[in-house]
Each structure stands twice: as C-alpha cells, then as structure tokens.
C-alpha positions in Angstrom: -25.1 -24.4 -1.8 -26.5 -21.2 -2.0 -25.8 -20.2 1.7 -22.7 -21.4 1.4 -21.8 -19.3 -0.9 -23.2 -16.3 1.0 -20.6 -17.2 3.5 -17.9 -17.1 1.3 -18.4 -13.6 -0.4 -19.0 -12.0 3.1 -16.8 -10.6 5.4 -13.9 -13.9 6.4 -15.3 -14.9 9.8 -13.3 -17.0 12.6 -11.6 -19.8 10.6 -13.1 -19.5 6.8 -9.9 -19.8 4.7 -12.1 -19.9 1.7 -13.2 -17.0 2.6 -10.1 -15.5 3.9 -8.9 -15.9 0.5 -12.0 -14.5 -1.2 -11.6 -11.3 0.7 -8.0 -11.1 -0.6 -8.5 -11.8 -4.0 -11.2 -9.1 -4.0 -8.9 -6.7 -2.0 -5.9 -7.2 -4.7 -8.4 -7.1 -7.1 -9.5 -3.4 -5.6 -6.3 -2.2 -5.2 -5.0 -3.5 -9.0 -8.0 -1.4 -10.6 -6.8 1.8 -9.0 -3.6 2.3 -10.4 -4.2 2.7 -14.1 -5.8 6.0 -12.9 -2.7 7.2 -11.2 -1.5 7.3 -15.7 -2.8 9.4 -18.3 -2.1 7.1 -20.8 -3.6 3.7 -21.8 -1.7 0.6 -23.1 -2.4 -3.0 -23.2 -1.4 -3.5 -19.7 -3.8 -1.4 -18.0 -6.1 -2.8 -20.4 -5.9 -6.5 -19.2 -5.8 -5.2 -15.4 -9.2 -3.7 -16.3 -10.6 -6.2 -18.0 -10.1 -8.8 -15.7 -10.8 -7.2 -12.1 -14.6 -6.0 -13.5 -15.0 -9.8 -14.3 -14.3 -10.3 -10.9 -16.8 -7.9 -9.7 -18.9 -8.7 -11.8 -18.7 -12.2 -10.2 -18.7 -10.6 -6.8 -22.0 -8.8 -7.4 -23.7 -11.5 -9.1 -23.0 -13.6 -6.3 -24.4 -11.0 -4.0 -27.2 -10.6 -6.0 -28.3 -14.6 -6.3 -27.9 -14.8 -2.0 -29.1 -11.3 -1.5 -32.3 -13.1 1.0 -29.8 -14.6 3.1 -28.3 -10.6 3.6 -31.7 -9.4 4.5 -33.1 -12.5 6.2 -35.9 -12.8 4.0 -36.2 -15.6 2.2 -38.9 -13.8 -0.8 -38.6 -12.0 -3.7 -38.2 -8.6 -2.1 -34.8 -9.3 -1.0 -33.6 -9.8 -4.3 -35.2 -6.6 -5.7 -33.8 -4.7 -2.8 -30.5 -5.6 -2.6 -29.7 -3.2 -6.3 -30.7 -0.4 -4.7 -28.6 -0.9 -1.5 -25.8 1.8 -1.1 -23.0 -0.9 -1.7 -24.5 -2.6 -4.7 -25.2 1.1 -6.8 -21.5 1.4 -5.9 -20.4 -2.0 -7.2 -22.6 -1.0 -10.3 -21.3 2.4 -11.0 -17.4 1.0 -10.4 -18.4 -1.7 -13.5 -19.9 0.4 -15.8 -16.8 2.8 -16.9 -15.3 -0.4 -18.2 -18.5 -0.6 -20.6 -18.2 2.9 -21.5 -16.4 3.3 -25.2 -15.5 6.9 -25.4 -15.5 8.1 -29.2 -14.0 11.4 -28.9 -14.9 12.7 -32.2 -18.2 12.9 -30.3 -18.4 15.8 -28.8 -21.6 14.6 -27.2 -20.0 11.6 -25.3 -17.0 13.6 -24.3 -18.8 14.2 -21.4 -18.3 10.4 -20.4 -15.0 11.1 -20.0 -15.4 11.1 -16.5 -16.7 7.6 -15.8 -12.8 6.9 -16.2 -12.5 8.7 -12.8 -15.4 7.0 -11.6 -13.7 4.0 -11.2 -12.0 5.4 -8.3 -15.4 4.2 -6.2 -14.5 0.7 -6.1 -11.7 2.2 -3.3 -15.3 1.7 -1.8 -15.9 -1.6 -2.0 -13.2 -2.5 0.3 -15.5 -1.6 2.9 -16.8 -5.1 2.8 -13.6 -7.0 3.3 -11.6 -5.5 5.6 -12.3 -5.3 9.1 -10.3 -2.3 10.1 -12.7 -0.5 7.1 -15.8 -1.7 8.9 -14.9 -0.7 12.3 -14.5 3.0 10.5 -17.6 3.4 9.3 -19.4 1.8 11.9 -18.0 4.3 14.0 -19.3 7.1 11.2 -22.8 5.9 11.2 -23.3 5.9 15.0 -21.7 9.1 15.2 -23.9 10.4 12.5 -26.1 12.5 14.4 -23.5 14.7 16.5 -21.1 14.8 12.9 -24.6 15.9 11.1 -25.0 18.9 13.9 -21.0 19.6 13.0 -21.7 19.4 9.6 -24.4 22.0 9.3 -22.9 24.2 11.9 -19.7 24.3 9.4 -22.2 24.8 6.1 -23.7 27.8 7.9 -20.4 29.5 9.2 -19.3 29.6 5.7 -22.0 30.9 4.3 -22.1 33.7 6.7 -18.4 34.2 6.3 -18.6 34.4 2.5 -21.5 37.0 2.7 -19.6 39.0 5.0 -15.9 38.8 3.0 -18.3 39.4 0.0 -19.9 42.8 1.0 -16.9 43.8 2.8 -14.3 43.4 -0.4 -16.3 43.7 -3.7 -13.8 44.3 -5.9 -11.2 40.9 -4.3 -14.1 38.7 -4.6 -15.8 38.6 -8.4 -18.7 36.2 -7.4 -20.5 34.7 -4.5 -19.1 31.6 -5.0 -15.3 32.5 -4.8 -16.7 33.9 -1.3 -18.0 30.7 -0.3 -14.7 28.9 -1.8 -12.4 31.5 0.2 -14.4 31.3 3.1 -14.4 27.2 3.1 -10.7 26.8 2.6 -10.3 29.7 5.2 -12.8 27.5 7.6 -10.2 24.4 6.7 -6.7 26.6 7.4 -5.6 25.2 4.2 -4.8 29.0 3.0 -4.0 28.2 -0.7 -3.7 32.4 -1.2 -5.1 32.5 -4.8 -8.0 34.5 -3.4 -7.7 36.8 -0.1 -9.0 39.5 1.5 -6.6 42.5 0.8 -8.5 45.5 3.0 -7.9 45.5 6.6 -11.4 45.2 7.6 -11.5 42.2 5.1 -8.3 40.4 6.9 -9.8 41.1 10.4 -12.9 38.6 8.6 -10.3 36.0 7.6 -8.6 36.3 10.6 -11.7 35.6 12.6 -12.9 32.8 10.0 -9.4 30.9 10.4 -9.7 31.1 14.5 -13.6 29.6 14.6 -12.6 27.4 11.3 -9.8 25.5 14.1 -12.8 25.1 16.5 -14.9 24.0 13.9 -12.7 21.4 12.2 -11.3 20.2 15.6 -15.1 19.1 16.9 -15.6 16.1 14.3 -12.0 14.7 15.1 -12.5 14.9 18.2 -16.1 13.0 18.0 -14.9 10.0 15.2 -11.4 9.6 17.7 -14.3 8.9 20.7 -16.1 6.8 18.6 -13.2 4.5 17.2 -11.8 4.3 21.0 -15.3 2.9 21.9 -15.3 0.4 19.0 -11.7 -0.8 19.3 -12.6 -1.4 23.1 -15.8 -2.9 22.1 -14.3 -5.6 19.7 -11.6 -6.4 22.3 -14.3 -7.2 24.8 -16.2 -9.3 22.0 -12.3 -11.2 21.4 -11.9 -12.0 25.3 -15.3 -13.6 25.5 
C-alpha cells in the first residue's frame, strides 16, 4: 500500500493516470496559492484558496514523509529522519507555515512576521517535483554547477573590485560602500536603473568599463545552462526512442 502510494505522489511515470492526476491537482494547487499575493488585500476568497491548497500540502508532505524509505532506498528509520531535512521538504515546510502564522499588528514585535505572507511565494518551488520540463531545468543546473559556481565567483569579485574602485574614485556620488556594490552590480547586469551614477569623467570611464566586462560576464552562464539544456533535451530524446 505503502509503495503504492510512493508511486502516486512522485513524478507521473509512463501510463500512471492516478498519478498523472495527482501531479495536476498539486500543480493547480501551486499555481491557485500564488495569486492571492499578486493583492494587497485579503477577503474571504483568498482565504478559502489558502486554506484549502496547505491542506493539500500538507497531505502531499505527509505522504512523503510516511514513504520517505522508498525515496532513499532504505528501508530503516534513518530515511524517515532524513527526508525533513531534504532541500524539498524544508521548502514544503516553510510554504505551510505562513498559513499558521496569525499576525496581530498591534504587536509591534510580530510585525516582523509580516513577511511569511511573501514567503509563500516558495511553493512556486515545489512544482519542481511534478513537471518534467522543471526537472530537466534543474538537472541541467546541478550538473552545470561547477562551471556556473566558477561564473559565479568570478561575477562576486568583479563587483567588488568595481565598487571599490567607483567608490574611491567618486566619494561624494556614492555615500556608502554598499551603494558602490549595488551601482557596480546593476552596472555588471546592464540593467542601468540611473538612481545612482558616476557623474566625473574618470568615474564614467569605470562604468563604462564595468558595463563592457558586465556583458562578458553575464553572457558566460547563458551560454553554459543553453549547452546544458541542449544536452538534456537530446539526452531524453534518446531515452524516448529506446
């Protein structure tokens, strides 16, 4: 029964319709939590929508939770105590627990919780589970991890050198470090939103300098999750003709 069930929650497989379905439900499910944030305001609506899809999730990770040795193939005790401190499960816990959360905001104290209405957005997350296309994309990101790791840090140091520079060179545009580092990584990006620049000539010779690199820079980890996808597209159509 048990195993059976494992089946059904995971990823629809060949011909599963029960499964199939599952994967839907949880999807809609996913999809029907997210847009009470796109509001400001509460009513009784968003309420129910609430209400109703952490049930489900709660289902969904309860389910998990009770089949977790059939996940790790380890039919013991450990599987079930390790299975709550897998990545997915923390983010099926946090995406519950805002609906928990009763905000008094005469409390100044828990006004501060206000976020966890925002943290509901993580359940976008969980999607990762049912959809295939999702799977393919982040199995692409976790084999390309190293070479996007390399990109990564070569990115966090280039703006820290930039924002020292653009920091030294123009004192009075740039009140602390940290608008450096903010103008230097939205430089880095091209995004340019022009609430903080460089307004010396020597200081737009830096930005001009950081956008050029920032192109290089940004263009390297498309270029390495594009080679990545391409290989795991080709790889599942090889895995469909056999």
């Amino acid at each position: 029964m048990r195993k059976r069930v494992f089946e059904i929650i995971e990823k629809a497989d060949g011909d599963d319709r029960i499964s199939a379905v599952y994967d839907f439900v949880i999807i809609a499910a996913i999809i029907l939590s997210l847009i009470p944030l796109a509001f400001k305001t509460e009513n009784i609506v968003f309420s129910v929508i609430d209400k109703v899809c952490c049930a489900l999730f709660i289902v969904d990770y309860l389910l998990r939770l009770i089949t977790a040795d059939y996940k790790y193939d380890k039919r013991s005790v450990l599987s079930f105590l390790r299975y709550p401190f897998s990545i997915m499960a923390l983010i099926d816990l946090i995406s519950i627990l805002p609906t928990f959360i009763q905000i008094n905001s005469g409390l100044k104290v828990l006004r501060v919780l206000r976020m966890a209405r925002a943290m509901r957005v993580l359940r976008v997350f969980k999607a990762t589970r049912y959809s295939r296309s999702i799977s393919i994309i982040v199995d692409v990101f976790r084999r390309s991890k190293e070479p996007l790791k390399a990109v990564g840090s070569l990115a966090a140091v280039y703006i820290v050198i930039a924002a020292l520079v653009i920091f030294n060179v123009e004192p009075d545009s740039f009140n602390t470090f940290f608008d450096a580092l903010y103008w230097a990584t939205v430089s880095l990006t091209t995004v340019g939103y022009g609430d903080i620049y460089p307004v010396t000539a020597i200081g737009r010779a830096v930005a001009m300098i950081s956008s050029v690199f920032g192109i290089a820079i940004v263009a390297l980890p498309s270029g390495i999750i594009t080679a990545g996808y391409l290989s795991a597209i080709e790889g599942e159509s090889e895995q469909d003709d056999n």
